[in-house]
N, C-alpha and C positions, 0 to 999 in steps of 0.2 A: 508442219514444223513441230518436231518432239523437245526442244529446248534450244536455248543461247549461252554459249559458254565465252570464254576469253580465251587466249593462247598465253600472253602475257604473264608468266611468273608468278605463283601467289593469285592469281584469276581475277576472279570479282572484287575482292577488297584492293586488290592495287587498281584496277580498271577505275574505279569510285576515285581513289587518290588523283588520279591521273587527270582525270575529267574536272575534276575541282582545281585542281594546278594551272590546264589550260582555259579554266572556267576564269581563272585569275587575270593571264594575260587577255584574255579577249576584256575582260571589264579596263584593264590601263589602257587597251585601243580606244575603248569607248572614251576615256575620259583625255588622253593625249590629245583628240581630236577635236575637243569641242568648240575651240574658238575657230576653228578652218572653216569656208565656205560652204555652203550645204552642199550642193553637189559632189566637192570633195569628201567630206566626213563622212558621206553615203558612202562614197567607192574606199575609203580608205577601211571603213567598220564591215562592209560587206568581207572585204577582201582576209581580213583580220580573225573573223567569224569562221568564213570557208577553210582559213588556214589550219586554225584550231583543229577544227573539227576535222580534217581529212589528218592532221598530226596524229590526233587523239585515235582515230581508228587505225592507221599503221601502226601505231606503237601497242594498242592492245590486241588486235589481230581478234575480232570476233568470229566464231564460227556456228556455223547451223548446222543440228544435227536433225536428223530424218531418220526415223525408224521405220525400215521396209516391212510392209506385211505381206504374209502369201494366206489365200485362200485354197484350202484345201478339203476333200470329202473324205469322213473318216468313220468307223463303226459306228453304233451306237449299242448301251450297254444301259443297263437296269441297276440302281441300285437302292435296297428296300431296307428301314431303318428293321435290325433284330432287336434292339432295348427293349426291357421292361416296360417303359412309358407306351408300347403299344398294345399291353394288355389291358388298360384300361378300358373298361364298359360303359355304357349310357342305353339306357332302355334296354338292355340284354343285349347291344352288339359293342363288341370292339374295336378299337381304331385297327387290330390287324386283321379282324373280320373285313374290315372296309380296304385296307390294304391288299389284301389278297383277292379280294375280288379284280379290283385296278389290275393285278398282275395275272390274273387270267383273261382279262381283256389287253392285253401286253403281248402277252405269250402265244394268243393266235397266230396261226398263218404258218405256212411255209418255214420261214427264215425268223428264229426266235432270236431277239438279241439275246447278250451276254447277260447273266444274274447274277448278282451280286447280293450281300449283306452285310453291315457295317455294324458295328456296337464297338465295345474296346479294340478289335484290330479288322482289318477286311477279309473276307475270305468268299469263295466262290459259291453259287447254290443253283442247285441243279433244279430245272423248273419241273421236274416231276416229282420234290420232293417239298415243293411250295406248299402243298392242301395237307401237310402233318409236320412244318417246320412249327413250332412255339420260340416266338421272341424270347430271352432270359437272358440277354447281357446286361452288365449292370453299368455298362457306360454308353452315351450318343457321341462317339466320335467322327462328325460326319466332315470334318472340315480334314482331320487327317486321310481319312478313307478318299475324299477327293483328290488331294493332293498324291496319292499314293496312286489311282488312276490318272492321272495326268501324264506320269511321267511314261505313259505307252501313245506313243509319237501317231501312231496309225486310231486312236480312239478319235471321235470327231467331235462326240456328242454323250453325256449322261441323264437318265431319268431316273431322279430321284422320289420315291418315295416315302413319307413319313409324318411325324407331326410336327417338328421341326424344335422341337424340344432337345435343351444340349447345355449340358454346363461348360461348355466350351465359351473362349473368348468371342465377344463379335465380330473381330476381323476378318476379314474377306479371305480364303486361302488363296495364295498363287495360281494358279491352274492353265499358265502357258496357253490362254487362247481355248483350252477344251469349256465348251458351251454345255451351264448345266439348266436342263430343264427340272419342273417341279411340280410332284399331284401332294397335294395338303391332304390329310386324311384327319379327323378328327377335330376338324376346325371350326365346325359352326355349332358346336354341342357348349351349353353352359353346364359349369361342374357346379356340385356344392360337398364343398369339402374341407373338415377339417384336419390337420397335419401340422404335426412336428419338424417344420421346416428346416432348423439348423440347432445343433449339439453341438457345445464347445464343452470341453472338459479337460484341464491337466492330468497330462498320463502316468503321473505320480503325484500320492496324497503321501501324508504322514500320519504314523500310528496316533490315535486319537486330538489328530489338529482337524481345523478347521476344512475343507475343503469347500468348493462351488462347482457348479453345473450351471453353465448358461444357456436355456432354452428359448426357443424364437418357436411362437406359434401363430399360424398362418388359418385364416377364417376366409373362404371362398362360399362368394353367393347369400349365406347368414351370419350375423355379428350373432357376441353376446359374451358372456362369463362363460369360461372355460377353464374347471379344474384343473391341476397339471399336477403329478404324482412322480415321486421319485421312489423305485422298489429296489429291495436287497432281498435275496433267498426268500420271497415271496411275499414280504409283510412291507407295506407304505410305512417310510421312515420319516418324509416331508411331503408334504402338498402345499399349495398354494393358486391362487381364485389369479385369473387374469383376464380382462375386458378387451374385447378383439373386436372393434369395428366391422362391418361387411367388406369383403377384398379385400382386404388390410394384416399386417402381422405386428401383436406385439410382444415384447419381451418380459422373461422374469428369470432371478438367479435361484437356486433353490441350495440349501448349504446340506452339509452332512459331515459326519466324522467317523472315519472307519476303524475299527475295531479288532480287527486282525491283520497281521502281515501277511503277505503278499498279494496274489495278485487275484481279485476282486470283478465281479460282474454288475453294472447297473444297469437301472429300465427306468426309462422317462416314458409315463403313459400319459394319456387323453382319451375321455370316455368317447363313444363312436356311436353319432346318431344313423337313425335307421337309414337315410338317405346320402349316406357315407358314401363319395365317390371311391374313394381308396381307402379301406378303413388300414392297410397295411402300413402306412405313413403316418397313423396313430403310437405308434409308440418307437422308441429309440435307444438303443442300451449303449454300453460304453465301457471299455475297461478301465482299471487303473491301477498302478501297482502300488501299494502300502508298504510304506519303508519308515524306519526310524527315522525323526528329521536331522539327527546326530551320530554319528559313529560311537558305543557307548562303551570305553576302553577300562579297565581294570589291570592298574600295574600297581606290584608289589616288590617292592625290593628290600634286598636283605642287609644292607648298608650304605654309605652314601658314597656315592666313588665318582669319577669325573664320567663313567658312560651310562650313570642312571641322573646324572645331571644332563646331560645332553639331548637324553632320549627323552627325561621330561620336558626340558624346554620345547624340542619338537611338538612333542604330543598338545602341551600347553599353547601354543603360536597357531596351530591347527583349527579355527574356528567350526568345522564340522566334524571335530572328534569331542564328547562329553567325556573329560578324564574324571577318574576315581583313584587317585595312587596313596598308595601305605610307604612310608620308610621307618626300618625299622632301627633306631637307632641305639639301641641296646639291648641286651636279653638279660634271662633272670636269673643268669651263671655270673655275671658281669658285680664287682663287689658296688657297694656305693655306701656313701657313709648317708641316706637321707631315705625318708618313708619311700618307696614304689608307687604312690599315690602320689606327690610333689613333684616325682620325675616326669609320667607320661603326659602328654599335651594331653591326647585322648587314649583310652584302650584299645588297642588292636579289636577290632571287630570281627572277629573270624566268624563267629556264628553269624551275626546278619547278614554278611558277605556271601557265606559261602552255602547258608541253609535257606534263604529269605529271598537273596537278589542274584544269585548266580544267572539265571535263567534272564535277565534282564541287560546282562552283558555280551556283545556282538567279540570281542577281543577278552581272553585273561591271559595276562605278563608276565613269568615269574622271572624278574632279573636279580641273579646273585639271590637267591632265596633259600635257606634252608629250613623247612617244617617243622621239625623234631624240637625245638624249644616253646612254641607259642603251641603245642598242645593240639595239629593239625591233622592231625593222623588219620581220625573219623571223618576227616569233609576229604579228604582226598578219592574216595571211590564215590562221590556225589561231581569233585572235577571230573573224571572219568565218564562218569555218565554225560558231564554237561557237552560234553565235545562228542562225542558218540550221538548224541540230538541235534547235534548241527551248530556248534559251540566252536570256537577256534583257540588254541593256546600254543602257546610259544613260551620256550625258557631259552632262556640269554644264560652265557656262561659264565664264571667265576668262580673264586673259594670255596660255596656254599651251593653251588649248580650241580645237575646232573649225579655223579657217581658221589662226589667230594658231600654233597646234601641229602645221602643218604634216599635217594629215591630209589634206586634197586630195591627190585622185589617189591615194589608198591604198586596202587594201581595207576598211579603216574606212569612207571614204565609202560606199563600195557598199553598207552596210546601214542609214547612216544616215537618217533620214525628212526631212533639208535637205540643199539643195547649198551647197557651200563656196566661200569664195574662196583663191585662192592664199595661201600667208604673205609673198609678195613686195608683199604688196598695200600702199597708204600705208592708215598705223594711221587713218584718218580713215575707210576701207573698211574695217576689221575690227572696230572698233569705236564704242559711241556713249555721248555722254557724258552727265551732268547723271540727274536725280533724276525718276522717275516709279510712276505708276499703274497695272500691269500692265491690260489689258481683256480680258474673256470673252469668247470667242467665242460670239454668242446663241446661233448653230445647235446648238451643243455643248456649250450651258449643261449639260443631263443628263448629261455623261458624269462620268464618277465622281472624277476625279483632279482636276475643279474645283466639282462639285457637292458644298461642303462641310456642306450640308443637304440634307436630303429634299423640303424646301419652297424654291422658286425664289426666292421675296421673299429670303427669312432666308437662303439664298445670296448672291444679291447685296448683301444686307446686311455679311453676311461680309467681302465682299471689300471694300467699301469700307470698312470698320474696319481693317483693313491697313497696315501703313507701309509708305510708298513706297519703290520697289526704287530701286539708285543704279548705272546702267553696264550694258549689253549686249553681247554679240556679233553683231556683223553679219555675216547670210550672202545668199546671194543670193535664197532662196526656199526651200520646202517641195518636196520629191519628190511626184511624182502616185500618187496613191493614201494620203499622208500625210496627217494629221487635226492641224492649226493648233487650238488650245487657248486660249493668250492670247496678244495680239498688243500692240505698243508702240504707245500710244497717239500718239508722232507721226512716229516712223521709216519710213520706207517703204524697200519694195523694189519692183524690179519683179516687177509683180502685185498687190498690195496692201501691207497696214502690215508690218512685222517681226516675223516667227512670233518665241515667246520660248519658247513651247512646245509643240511639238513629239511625235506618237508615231505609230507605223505597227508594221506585221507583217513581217516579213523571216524569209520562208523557213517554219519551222515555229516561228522565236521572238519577240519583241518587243524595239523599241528606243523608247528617248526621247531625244529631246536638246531641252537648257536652258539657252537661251542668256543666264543671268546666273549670277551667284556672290555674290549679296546677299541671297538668301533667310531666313539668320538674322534678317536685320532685322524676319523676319513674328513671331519669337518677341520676343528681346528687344525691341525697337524698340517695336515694337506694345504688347507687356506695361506698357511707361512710359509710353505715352499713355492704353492706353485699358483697362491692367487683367486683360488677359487675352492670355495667349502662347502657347495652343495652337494658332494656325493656322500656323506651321510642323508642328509633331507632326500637325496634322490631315491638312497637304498630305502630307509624306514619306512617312506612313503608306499612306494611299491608293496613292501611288505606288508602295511596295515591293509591294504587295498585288497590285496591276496588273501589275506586271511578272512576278510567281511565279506571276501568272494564276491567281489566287483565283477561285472557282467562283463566288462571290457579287456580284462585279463583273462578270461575261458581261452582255456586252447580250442572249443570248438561252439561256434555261436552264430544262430541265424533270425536271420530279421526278415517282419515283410514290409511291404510297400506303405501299406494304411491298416488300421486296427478294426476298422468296421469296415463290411462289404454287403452287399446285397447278396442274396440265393444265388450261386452258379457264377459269382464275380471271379475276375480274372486275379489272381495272387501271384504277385510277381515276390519271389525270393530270393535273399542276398543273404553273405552272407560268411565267414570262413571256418573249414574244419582242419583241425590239425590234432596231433597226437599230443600225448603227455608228455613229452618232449616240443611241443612247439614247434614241430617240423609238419608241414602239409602231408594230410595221408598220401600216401603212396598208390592207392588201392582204388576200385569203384567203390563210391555211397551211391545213396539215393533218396532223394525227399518226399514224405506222405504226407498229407492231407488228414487228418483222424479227428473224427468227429468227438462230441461226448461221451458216447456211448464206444471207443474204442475201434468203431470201424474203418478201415481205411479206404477214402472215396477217391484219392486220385494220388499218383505216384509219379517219379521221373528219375530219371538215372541222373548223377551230375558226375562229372569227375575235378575234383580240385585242380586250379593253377598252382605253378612254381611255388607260391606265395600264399596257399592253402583255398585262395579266394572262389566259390560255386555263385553260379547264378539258375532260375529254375522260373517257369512260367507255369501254374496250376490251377486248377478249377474249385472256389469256394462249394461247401456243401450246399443243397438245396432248405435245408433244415435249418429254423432262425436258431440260435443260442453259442454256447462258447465252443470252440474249437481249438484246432492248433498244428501248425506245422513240426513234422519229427523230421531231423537226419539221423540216419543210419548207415553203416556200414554192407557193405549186401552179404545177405545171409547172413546178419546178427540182428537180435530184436533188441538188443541195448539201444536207447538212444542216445546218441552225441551231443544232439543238444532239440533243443525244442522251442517254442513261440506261442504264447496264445493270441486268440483275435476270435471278433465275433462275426457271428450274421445275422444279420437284420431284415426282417419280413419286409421293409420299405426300402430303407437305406435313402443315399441322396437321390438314387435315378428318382425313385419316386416321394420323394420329398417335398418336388414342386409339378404336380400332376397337370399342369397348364399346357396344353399346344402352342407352339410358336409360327403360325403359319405365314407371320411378318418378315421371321428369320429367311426362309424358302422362297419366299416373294423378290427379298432383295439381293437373295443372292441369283435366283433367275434375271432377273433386270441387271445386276452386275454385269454379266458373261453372256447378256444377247438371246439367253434361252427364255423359254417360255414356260408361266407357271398358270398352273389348272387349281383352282378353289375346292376343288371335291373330283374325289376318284368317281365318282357318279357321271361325272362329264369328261371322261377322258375322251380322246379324239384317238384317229387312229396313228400308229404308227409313224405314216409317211406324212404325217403333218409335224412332226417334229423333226427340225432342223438341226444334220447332221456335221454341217461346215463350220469348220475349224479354223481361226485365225492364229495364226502362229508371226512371231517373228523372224525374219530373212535377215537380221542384222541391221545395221546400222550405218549411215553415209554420211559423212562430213562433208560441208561445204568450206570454203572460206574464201568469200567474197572481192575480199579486199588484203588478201595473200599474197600478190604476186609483184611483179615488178613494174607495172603500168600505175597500180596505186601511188606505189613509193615516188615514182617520177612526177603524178600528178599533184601528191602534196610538197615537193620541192619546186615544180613551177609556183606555182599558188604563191608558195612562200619568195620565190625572188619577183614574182611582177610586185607584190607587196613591197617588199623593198625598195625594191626602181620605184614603187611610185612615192614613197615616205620620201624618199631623195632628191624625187622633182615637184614635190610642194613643199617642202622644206624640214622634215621632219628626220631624227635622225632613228 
């Protein structure tokens, strides 16, 4: 009997209720009866009791269920752990030295069973290529590799061997009745070894904050003090002394503060005595990427108007943007009756802005800004450079923007993504009047600074909820290679309508220019028509994001699985490419493998979904140190986008160099197989048990189902009555 259920509605919690209800009446029989005769109050309690109880089981209807099994005889199949963990030595042999002997005592005879090898996925292995196979996967997945035989109906029986070492969880896999048997290889060797057992590190630090590395070090067979060093570009930045008992692991943090941006290589060592089981589990590296811990924004504006009040309260409200804003509230054309000294809060700081800190700013603004009074002329080919180094700027339009502030012919234009008109121009050429509808550009509906949903409708939906902008600047066109955004719905230029927005690449940085200064109106404006005013907050957001070159805005970006991997580890890649329009390529790419040194070690074709999304399965280099995944286009060597990630001489396979032959013991005794303590005593063959228990299904009984119960608990129940009636009870 495989269980007891109820039939009864609700199952077991009502069956409980029930049995308690009728647990009721039977206790008022007991006590209705107590003055009557004993003979009577016997047959009246008995009767009372029976009743109950034969009630109680028709009304919940118990059933038995029986699980049928069939014994059956089915193949039998080999399967040999390929991980790392069996390259491990002791006196000059191997656990896969000992393993493959076992498998040439396997392989005798006639009739060779099936071979197999498991590490990160399963795969077939041909027994002639047993005596020149070398383990090198960096994971024991041997509970999946089971379960993935299981599911061939005709297998009867597996021998497994290995050390049974596995960061896998302990649970038992399912395996439908397949019997696994088990040879331990490597199980009666004591290690002594020291190892960098476990690396935690944040995958982002901040330019010169604080950061930690938390290190677990593990002592096998001898205790004692163990240096632990933390290395950058080859020099110990930290160390620190940690006491590690015998068998035992203890911890310590190590700090550091990194010193350049971006993305960064570390090494946690441990010195490596001569009787080093594994000395490759001595050290541990780690990536991490250094970033500002603030977005550090530089807006300057050229007077105080309602859309440089909006855009700073934005900027201000944004706890991850450090603003720096200038407003300039008067110039030195301007009369006054009082010293220039009395007036200014502070001096415009153009020289320590633009000679001293430029370079320290991720964002520079120029809203409604015109140069040509505060003496700017000399730092403008210093902006130009700063964006051409990977620098990002944006000018907002107004009175004093674009053509109307005199940037023609400066080296401002030179990186802008529109061409200007002179400021000599009539105000009728610089700018245009009256109240409109900004328009999408379809082709670039995807791109991210106007796709204010994920979903195209509910974008354009978006933008028609909007209040209309009021006033442009007119320029003459977009630069070639520029990406037009939204355009005026009736302005034209030559070439087509009037870009209003504007963005392009200059150099190694990003610009935008926006040719209005009413964009407030999408908060407030919009908020009193229609209730909701975060489509400014939605736009500027986007926009600062884009220009700092947020990773998550690339039109084309790929990721892998884990940042550390062992030699020859399996690199699963994700990941999406699309065009500069934000439309999924069209075309085959392909993703590489490239070492340090440029070389490419393993490649695959992918082609994008609908929705740009690739996925890729590759082979880590054999070579410990930084790496990186590329996509490409086929037959371009641009890359689209790239990933760095390391590899590690140890990594986790070998991180805990310990056999688990307890693991293999209990999962043979699970499943009725049988496990062997050392490949040295294998038995043959036909000594392992090839029969198979499988389940035939399932068979309910129900006992007290049918119509003879029902009848039996309604007599019960009227002799009780007849007799309540003739001793006098009612």
């Amino acid at each position: 009997m495989d269980g007891l259920s109820f039939a009864v509605p609700g199952g077991l919690p009502v069956a409980v209720v029930l049995l308690l209800a009728f647990g009721g009446l039977v206790a008022w029989g007991f006590w209705e009866t107590r003055a009557l005769p004993a003979r009577r109050r016997v047959s009246l309690r008995a009767l009372r009791l029976s009743t109950a109880v034969m009630a109680w089981l028709c009304a919940v209807q118990p059933r038995l269920v029986r699980e049928e099994v069939e014994e059956v005889q089915g193949r039998l199949a080999v399967l040999v752990d390929g991980s790392r963990s069996m390259t491990i030595a002791r006196d000059g042999a191997s656990r896969w030295d000992e393993a493959r002997a076992a498998l040439e005592g396997l392989g005798r005879g006639e009739r060779q069973p099936e071979l197999f090898r498991f590490g990160s996925t399963l795969a077939p292995l041909d027994w002639a290529d047993v005596s020149e196979f070398a383990p090198r996967d960096d994971e024991s997945g041997l509970a999946a590799a089971l379960e993935e035989l299981a599911g061939d109906d005709d297998l009867g029986a597996v021998i497994v061997v290995g050390d049974g070492a596995s960061r896998e969880s302990e649970r038992l896999p399912d395996l439908d009745g397949l019997k696994v048997h088990a040879v331990s290889v490597g199980g009666d060797r004591d290690l002594r070894d020291d190892a960098i057992a476990e690396l935690q590190a944040d995958p982002v630090a901040f330019l010169r904050g604080d950061a930690q590395v938390r290190v677990v070090v593990r002592a096998l067979g001898e205790g004692g003090t163990i240096p632990v060093s933390l290395v950058h570009e080859g020099a110990v930045i930290r160390e620190a002394l940690v006491e590690v008992e015998a068998d035992s692991e203890a911890e310590v943090t190590l700090s550091f503060s990194p010193r350049r941006l971006g993305r960064a290589v570390y090494h946690v060592r441990i010195p490596r005595a001569a009787d080093d089981a594994v000395p490759e589990n001595n050290e541990r590296s780690f990536l991490v990427r250094v970033s500002r811990d603030r977005l550090r924004v530089l807006l300057v504006a050229g007077h105080p108007t309602w859309d440089v009040r909006f855009l700073r309260s934005f900027l201000e409200a944004d706890p991850s943007i450090d603003l720096i804003s200038f407003f300039i509230l008067r110039t030195t054309s301007d009369l006054t009756m009082a010293n220039p000294d009395e007036l200014a809060l502070i001096p415009f700081p153009t020289d320590e802005l633009f000679r001293e800190h430029l370079g320290s700013f991720d964002v520079l603004l120029f809203q409604d800004f015109d140069f040509g009074p505060y003496q700017m002329a000399s730092y403008l080919p210093r902006i130009r450079d700063y964006v051409r180094r990977g620098g990002s700027f944006a000018m907002i339009g107004g009175e004093r923007s674009f053509g109307a502030g005199g940037y023609a012919d400066t080296p401002i234009a030179e990186i802008l993504p529109v061409e200007l008109r002179p400021a000599t121009s009539p105000p009728g050429e610089l700018f245009v009047d009256g109240r409109f509808q900004p328009a999408v550009v379809p082709e670039l509906a995807r791109h991210p600074l106007v796709a204010l949903s994920p979903d195209a409708t509910a974008s354009a939906e978006l933008w028609a909820r909007l209040a209309p902008l009021e006033g442009a600047n007119r320029i003459r066109g977009r630069r070639e290679g520029a990406q037009v955004l939204l355009e005026h719905p009736r302005a034209r230029v030559e070439g087509g309508a009037l870009p209003l927005l504007t963005v392009a690449e200059s150099g190694e940085g990003r610009v935008l220019a926006l040719g209005v200064d009413t964009t407030w109106r999408w908060g407030m404006t919009t908020a009193g028509a229609e209730g909701d005013g975060s489509g400014h907050e939605r736009f500027w957001d986007r926009t600062l994001r884009w220009l700092a070159r947020d990773p998550s805005l690339d039109p084309a970006r790929i990721t892998t699985d884990r940042e550390r991997y062992g030699p020859g580890g399996r690199v699963s890649i994700g990941g999406w490419l699309r065009d500069r329009s934000y439309r999924p390529i069209p075309g085959a790419a392909r993703v590489e493998v490239v070492t340090a040194d440029d070389e490419v070690v393993a490649a695959a074709p992918v082609r994008p979904s609908a929705t740009g999304e690739i996925e890729a399965v590759l082979r880590a280099p054999l070579e410990p140190g930084a790496h990186r995944v590329v996509a490409r286009l086929e037959g371009e060597a641009e890359p689209l986008a790239l990933e760095p990630f390391v590899v590690e001489a140890g990594g986790d396979e070998l991180a805990d160099p310990r056999p688990d032959p307890e693991r293999l013991q209990r999962l043979a005794e699970a499943t009725g197989g049988r496990y062997v303590a050392s490949g040295a005593g294998l038995p043959a063959l036909d000594a392992f048990d090839t029969t198979r228990r499988r389940s035939a299904g399932t068979r309910e009984t129900r006992p007290l189902g049918g119509t003879l119960a029902l009848l039996l608990a309604l007599g019960l129940l009227a002799v009780e009555l007849f007799a309540r009636r003739r001793w006098g009870l009612r």
